[in-house]
Residue frames as a rotation matrix with the C-alpha (Angstrom) as fourth column:
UNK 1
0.610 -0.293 -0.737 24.89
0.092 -0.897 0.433 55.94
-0.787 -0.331 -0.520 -43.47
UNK 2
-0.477 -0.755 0.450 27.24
0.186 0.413 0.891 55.01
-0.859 0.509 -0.057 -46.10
UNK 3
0.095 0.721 0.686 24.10
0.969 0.092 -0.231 54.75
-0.230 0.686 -0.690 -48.56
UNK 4
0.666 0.485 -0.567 23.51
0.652 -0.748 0.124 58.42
-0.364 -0.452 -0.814 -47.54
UNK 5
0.255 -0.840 -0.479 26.88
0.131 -0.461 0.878 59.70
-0.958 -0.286 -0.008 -47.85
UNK 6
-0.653 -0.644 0.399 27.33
0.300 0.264 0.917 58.48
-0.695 0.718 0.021 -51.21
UNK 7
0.174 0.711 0.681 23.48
0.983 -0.168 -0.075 59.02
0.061 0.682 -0.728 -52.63
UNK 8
0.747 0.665 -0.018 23.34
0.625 -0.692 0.361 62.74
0.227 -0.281 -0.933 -50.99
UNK 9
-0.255 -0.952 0.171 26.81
0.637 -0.298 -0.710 63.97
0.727 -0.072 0.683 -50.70
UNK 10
0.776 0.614 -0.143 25.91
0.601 -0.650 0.465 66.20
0.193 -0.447 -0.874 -47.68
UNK 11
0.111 -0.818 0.565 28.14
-0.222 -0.575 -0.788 68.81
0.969 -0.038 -0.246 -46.23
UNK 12
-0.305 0.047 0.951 27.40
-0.933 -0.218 -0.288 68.02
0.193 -0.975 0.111 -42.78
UNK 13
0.263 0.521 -0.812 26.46
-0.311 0.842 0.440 64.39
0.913 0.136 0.384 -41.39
UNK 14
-0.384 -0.068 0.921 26.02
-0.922 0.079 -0.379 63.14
-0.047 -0.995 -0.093 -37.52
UNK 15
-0.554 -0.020 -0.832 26.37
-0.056 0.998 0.013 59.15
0.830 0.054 -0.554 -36.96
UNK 16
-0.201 0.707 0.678 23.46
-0.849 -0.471 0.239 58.74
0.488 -0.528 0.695 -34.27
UNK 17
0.648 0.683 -0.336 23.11
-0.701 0.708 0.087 55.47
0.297 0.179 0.938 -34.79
UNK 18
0.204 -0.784 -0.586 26.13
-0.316 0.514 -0.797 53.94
0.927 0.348 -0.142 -33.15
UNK 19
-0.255 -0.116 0.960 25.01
-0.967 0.052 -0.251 52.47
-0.021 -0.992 -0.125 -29.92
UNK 20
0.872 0.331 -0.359 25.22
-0.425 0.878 -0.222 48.87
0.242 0.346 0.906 -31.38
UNK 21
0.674 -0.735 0.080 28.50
-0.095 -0.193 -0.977 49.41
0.733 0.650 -0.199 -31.11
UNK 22
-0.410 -0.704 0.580 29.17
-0.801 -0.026 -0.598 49.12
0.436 -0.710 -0.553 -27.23
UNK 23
-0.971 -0.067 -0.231 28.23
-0.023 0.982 -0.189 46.48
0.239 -0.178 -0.954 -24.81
UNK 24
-0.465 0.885 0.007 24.96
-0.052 -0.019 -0.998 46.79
-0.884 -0.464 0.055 -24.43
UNK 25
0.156 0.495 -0.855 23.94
-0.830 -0.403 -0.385 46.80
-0.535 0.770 0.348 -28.25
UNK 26
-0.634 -0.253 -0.731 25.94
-0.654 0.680 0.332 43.65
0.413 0.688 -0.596 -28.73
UNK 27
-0.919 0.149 0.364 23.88
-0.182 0.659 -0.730 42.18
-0.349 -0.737 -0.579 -26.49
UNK 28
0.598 0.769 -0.226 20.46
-0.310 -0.039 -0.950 43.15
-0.739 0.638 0.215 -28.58
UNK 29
-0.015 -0.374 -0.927 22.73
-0.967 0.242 -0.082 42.02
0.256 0.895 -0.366 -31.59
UNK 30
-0.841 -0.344 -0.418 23.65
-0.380 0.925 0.004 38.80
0.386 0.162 -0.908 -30.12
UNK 31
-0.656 0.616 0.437 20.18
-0.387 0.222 -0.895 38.13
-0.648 -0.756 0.093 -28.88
UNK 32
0.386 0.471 -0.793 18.84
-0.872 -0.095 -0.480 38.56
-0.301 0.877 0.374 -32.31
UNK 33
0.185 0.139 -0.973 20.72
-0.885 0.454 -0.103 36.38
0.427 0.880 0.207 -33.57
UNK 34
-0.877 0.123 0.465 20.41
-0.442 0.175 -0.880 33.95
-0.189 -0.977 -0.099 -30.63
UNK 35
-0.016 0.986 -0.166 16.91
-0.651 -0.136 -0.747 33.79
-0.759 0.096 0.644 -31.93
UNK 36
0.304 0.084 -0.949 17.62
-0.944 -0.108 -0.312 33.33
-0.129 0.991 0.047 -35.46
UNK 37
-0.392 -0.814 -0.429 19.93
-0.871 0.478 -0.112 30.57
0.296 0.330 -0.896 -34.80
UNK 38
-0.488 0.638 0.596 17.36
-0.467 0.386 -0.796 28.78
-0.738 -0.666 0.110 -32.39
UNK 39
0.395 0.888 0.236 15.05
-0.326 0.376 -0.867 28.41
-0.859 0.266 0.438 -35.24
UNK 40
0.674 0.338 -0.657 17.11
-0.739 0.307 -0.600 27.47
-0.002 0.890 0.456 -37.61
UNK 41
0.994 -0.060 0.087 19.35
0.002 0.835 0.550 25.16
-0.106 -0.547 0.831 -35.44
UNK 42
0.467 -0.870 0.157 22.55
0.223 -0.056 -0.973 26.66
0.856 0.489 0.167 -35.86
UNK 43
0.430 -0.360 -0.828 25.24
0.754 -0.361 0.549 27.75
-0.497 -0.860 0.116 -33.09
UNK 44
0.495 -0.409 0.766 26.42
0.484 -0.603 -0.635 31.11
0.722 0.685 -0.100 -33.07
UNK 45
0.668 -0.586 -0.459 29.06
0.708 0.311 0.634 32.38
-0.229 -0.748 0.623 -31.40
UNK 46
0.821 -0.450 0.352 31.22
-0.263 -0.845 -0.466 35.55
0.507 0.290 -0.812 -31.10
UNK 47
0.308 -0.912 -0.269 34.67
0.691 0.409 -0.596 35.30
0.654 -0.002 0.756 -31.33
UNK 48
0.801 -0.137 -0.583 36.88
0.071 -0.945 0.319 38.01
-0.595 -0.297 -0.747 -28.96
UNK 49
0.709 -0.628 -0.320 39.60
-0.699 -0.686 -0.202 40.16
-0.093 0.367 -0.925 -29.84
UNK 50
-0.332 -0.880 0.338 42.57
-0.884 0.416 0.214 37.28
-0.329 -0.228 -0.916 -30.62
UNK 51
0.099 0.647 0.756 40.09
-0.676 0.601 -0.426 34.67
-0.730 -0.469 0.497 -30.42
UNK 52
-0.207 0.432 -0.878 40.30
-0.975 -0.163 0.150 31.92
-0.078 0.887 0.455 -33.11
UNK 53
0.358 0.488 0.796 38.75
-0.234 0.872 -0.429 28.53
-0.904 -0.033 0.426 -34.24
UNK 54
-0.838 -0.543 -0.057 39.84
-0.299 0.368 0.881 26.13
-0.457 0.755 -0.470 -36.91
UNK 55
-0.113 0.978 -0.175 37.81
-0.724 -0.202 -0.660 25.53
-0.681 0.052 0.731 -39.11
């Protein structure tokens, strides 16, 4: 959208695409990468809001 905004300057633009954004999209987000991490043997892990980890 960004890409868009900046290649095409529209007057008008609707964000459609922002149901990743609630809990049900992170869940297809964190599945994905869930997957990803599976196969390449990594843990992944989402922090919450506050949440932190030493690294």
């Amino acid at each position: 959208m960004i890409e868009y905004l900046r290649r095409m300057a529209p007057h008008r633009a609707y964000a459609i695409h922002d149901g990743l954004l609630n809990e049900w999209g992170l869940k297809v987000l964190d599945d994905v990468l869930a997957r990803e991490a599976g196969r390449a043997g990594a843990d992944v892990r989402r922090l919450r809001a506050g949440e932190s980890v030493e690294l």
